[in-house]
C-alpha positions in Angstrom: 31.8 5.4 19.7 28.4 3.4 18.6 26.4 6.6 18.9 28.3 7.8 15.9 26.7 5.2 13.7 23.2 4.1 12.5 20.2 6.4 10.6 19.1 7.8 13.6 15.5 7.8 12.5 12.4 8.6 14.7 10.7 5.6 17.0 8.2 3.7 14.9 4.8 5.7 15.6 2.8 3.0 15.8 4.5 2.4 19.1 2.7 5.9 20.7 -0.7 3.9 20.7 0.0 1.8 23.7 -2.2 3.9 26.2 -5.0 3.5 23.5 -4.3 -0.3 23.2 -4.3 -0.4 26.9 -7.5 1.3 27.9 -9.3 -0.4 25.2 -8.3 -3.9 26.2 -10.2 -3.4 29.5 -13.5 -3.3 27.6 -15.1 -6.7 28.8 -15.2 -8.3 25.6 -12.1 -7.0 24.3 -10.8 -4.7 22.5 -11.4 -4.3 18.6 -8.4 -3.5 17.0 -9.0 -1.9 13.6 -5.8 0.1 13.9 -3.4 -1.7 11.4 -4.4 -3.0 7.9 -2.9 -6.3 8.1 -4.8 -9.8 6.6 -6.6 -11.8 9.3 -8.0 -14.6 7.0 -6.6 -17.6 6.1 -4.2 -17.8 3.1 -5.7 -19.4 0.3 -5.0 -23.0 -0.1 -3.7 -22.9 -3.4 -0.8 -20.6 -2.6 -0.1 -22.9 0.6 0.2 -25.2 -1.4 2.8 -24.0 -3.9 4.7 -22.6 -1.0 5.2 -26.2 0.1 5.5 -27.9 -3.0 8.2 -25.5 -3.6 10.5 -26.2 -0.5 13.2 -28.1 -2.0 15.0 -24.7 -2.6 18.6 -25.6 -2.0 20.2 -23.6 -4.9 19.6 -19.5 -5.3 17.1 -17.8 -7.0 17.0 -15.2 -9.3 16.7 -11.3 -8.3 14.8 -11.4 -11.5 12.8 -14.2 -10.8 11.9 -17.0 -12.7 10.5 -17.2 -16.3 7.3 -18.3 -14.9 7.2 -16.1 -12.6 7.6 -13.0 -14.8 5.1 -14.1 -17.0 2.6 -14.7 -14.5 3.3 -11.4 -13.4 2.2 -10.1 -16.9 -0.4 -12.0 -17.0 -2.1 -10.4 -14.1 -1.6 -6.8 -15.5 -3.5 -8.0 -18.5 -6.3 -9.7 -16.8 -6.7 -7.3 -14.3 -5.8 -4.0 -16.3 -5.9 -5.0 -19.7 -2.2 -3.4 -20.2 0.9 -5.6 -21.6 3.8 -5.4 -20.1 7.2 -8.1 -21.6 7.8 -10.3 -18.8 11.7 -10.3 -19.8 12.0 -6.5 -19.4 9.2 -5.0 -17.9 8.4 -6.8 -14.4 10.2 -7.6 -11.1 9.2 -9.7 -8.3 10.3 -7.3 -4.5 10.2 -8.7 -0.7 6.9 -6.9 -0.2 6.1 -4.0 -1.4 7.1 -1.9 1.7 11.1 -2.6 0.9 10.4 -0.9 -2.8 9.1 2.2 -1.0 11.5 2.1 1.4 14.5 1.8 -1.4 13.5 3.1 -4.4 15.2 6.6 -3.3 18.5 5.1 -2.7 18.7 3.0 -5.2 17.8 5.4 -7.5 20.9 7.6 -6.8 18.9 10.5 -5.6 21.6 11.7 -3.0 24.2 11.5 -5.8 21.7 13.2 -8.2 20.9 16.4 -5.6 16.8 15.4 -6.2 14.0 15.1 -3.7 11.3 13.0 -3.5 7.5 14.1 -3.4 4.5 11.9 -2.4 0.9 12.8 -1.0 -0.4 15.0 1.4 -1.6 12.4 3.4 0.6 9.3 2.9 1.5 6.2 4.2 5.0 7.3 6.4 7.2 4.9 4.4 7.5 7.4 1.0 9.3 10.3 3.5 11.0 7.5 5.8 12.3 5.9 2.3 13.6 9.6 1.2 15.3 10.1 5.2 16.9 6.7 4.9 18.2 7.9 0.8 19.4 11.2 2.9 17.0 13.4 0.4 14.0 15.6 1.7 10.3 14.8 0.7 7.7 17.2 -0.6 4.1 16.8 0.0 2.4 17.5 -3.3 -0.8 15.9 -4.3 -2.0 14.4 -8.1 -4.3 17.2 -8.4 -1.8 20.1 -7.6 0.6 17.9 -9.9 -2.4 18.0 -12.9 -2.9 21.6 -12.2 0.2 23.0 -13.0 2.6 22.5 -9.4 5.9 22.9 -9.7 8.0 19.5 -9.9 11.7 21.4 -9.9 14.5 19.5 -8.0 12.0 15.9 -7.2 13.7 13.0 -8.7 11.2 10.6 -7.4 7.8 11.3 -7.3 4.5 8.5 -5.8 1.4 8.8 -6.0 -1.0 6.1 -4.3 -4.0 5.2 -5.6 -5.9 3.5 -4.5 -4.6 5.8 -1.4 -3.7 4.5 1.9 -5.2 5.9 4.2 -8.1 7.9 2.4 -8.4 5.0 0.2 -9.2 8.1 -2.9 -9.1 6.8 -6.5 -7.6 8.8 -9.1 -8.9 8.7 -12.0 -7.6 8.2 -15.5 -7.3 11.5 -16.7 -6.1 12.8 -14.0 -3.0 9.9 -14.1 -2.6 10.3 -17.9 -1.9 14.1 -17.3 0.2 13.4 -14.1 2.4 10.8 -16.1 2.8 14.0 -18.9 4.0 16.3 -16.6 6.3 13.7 -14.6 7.7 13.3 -18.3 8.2 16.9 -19.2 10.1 17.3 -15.6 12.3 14.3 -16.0 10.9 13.1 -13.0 10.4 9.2 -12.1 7.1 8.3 -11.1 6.0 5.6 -9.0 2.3 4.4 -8.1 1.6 2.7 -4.7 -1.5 0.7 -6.3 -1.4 -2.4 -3.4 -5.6 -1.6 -2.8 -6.2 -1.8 -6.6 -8.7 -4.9 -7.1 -10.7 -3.9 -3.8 -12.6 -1.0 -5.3 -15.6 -0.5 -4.1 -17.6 1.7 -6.5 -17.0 -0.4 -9.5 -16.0 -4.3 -10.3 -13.6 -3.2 -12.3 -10.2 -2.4 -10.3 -8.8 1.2 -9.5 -6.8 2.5 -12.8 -3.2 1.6 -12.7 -0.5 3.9 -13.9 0.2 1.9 -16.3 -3.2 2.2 -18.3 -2.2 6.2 -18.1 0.5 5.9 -19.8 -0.7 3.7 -22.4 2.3 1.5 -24.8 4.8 4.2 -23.3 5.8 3.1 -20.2 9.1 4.9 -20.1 9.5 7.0 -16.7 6.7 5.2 -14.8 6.6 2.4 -12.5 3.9 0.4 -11.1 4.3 -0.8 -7.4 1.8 -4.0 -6.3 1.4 -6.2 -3.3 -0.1 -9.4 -3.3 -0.6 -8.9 0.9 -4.2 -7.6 0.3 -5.4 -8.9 -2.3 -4.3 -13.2 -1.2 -3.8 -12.7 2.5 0.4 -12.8 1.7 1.8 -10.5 4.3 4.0 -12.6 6.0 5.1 -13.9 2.4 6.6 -10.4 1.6 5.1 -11.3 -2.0 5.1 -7.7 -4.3 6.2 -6.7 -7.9 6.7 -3.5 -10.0 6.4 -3.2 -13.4 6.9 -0.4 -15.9 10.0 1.4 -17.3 12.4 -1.8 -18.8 15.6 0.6 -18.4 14.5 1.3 -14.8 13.6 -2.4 -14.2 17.2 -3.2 -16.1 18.9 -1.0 -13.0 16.9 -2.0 -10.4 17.5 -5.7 -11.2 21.1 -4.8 -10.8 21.4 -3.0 -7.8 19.1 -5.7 -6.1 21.5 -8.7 -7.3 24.2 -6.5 -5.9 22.8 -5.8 -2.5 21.1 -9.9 -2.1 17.5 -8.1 -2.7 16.2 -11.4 -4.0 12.6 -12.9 -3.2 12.8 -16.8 -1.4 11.9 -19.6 -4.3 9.4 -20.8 -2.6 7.6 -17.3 -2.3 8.4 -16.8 -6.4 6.3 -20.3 -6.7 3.7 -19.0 -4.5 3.1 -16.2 -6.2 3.0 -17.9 -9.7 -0.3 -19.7 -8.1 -1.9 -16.6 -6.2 -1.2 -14.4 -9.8 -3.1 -17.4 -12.0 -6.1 -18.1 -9.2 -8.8 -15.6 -9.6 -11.6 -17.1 -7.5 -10.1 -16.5 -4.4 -9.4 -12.4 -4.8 -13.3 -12.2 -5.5 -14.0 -13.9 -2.4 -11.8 -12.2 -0.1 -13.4 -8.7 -2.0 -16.5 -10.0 -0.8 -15.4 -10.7 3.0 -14.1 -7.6 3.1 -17.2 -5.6 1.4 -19.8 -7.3 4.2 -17.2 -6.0 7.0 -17.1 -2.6 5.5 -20.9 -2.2 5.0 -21.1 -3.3 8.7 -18.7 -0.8 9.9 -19.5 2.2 8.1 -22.9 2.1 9.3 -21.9 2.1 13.1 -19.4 4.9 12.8 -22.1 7.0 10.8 -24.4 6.5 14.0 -21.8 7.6 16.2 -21.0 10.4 14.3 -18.3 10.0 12.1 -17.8 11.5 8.6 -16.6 9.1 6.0 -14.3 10.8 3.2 -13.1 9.5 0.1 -12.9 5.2 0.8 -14.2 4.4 -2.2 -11.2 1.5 -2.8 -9.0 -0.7 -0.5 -8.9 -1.5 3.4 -9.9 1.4 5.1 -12.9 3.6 6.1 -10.9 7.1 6.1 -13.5 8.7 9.4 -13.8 12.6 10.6 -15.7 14.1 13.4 -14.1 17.2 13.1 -11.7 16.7 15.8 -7.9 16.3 16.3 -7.7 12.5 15.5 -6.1 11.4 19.4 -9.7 13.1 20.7 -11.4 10.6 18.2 -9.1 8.0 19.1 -9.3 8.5 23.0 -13.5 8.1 22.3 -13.0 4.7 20.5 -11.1 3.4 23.2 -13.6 4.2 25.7 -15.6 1.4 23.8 -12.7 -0.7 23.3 -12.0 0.1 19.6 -8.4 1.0 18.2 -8.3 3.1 15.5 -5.3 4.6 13.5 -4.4 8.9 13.8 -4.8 10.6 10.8 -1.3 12.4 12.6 0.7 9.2 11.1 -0.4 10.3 7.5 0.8 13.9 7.7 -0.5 17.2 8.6 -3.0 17.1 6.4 -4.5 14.5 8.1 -5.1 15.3 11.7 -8.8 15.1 11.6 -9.2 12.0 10.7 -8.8 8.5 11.9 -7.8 5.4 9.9 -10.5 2.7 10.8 -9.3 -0.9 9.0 -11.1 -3.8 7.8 -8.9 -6.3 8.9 -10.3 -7.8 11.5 -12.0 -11.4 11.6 -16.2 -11.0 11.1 -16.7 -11.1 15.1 -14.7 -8.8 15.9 -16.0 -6.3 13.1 -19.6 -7.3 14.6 -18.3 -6.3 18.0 -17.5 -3.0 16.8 -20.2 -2.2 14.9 -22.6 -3.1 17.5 -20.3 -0.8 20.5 -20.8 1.9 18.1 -24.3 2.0 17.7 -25.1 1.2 21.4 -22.8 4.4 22.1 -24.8 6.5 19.6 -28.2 5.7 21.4 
């Protein structure tokens, strides 16, 4: 009888790089593992502490989140972005950003509503994995197809990531502004991934949010952010969204509902990691001197870099189905992530991350350019 029950969904495909992870640990000073973009450094003291001032958390908190919290939330969209959003109606703090991707097609009533959800080409799996688990198919139709004039009928729900993940592209404000006016005209929610946001590369300004597209009109748009990248918070599932107050106003509910609510102490953490600027500069900075490193050894070896002008991630080509790329790196002990996990659009590439401590970034660069000759 169990078989009848459960989603059925497809084995995580991270899981299909064990002979990869295997071969490469027998390099004799390890393997690299650049594979999976998630925070090696220390999280900054500041937020530890909060976390642990906060512990006395016998009572419930809020789905909403606290007062404070809100308004530190709105805080950081105007330091950061320069855009003002009300802290009562506009914001909501989410157990990682991942879980809003995830449940965004559910719990907005897609199924019920006979609507699909689009996202990129090449796209982080959880935007079609959230649409399988809302029983709704997912599109694969990209900002500039979406500016150009492609068709939106029957999407309920459609993201866009930018910073992207895993080309790590910007799109820029035009481009958003006239993406936001065709969502609009289509009756179509629209949701930006924007997690890589402060760590762009090309400017010191961060990546454009959504929400500076749409200007004092933030009605059908929502704004998706994870403080894992930017303050080393993954395993505090610390995110928000802001945008759209009637959205937020139904969200809130069905969260409250369904127990969706973030820990206190994680809502007091956050409060400190929103305020604290100092340490999102640093961290930019670790991760710039690891990117410079890196990108120069896979250029000697002989590796393309495309787009990666923002976030975690050097988005690397040689012109080859990504598992021949990825059988290569292992040879030298380096893990890197298919461009297959992103979509067909994307089986040429391989995902090379950041996140890996400075040694271990050194390690790789060095392998590379002792393989190149």
């Amino acid at each position: 009888m169990s078989s009848r029950f459960g989603l059925n969904l497809p084995d995580y495909p991270w899981d299909r790089l064990t002979e990869f992870r295997n071969r490469a640990a027998e390099n004799p000073d390890g393997a690299c593992d650049l594979s999976i973009g998630t925070p090696v450094d220390p999280t900054p003291q500041v937020i530890q502490s909060a976390l642990s001032d906060a512990g006395d958390a016998h009572g419930y908190p809020t789905t909403a989140g606290t007062d404070e919290l809100r308004e530190a939330i709105a805080w950081w969209y105007q330091n950061w972005h320069g855009v003002s959003v009300d802290p009562a109606a506009e914001v909501l703090p989410t157990i990682g950003s991942k879980e809003m991707v995830a449940w965004l097609p559910t719990l907005l009533g897609l199924r019920r509503a006979g609507l699909d959800v689009a996202c990129p080409s090449a796209a982080y799996p959880t935007y079609e994995m959230g649409a399988t688990i809302a029983g709704v198919d997912c599109r694969r139709l990209d900002a500039a197809d979406i500016a150009a004039g492609a068709s939106l009928d029957g999407i309920g729900l459609l993201w866009i990531n930018t910073p992207g993940n895993p080309t790590g592209e910007v799109l820029d404000t035009d481009t958003l502004a006239e993406v936001v006016r065709r969502a609009r005209s289509a009756g179509v929610v629209l949701a930006s991934d924007e997690c890589y946001g402060l760590l762009n590369w090309e400017s010191e300004s961060p990546a454009p949010s959504i929400l500076n597209a749409a200007g004092d009109d933030h009605s059908g748009v929502l704004s998706v952010y994870s403080m894992s990248k930017q303050s080393n918070l993954a395993g505090y599932r610390a995110a928000f969204v802001a945008g759209d107050s009637q959205l937020i106003g139904d969200l809130t509910k069905s969260r409250k509902h369904a127990g969706m609510i973030v820990p206190f102490p994680v809502q007091a953490a956050m409060i400190a990691g929103l305020r604290d600027t100092a340490h999102v500069i640093e961290q930019k900075e670790r991760y710039r001197t690891r990117r410079e490193l890196l990108r120069s050894g896979l250029e000697a070896y002989g590796f393309r870099i495309d787009h990666s002008s923002a976030g975690l991630y050097l988005w690397s080509s040689a012109d080859v189905n990504c598992w021949d790329s990825l059988s290569k790196l292992a040879e030298i002990g380096i893990i890197a992530g298919p461009g297959e996990f992103y979509g067909e659009a994307a089986t040429d590439h391989v995902r090379i991350a950041l996140t890996a401590s400075d040694e271990r970034i050194r390690a790789a660069a060095q392998r590379l350019h002792r393989a190149a000759g």
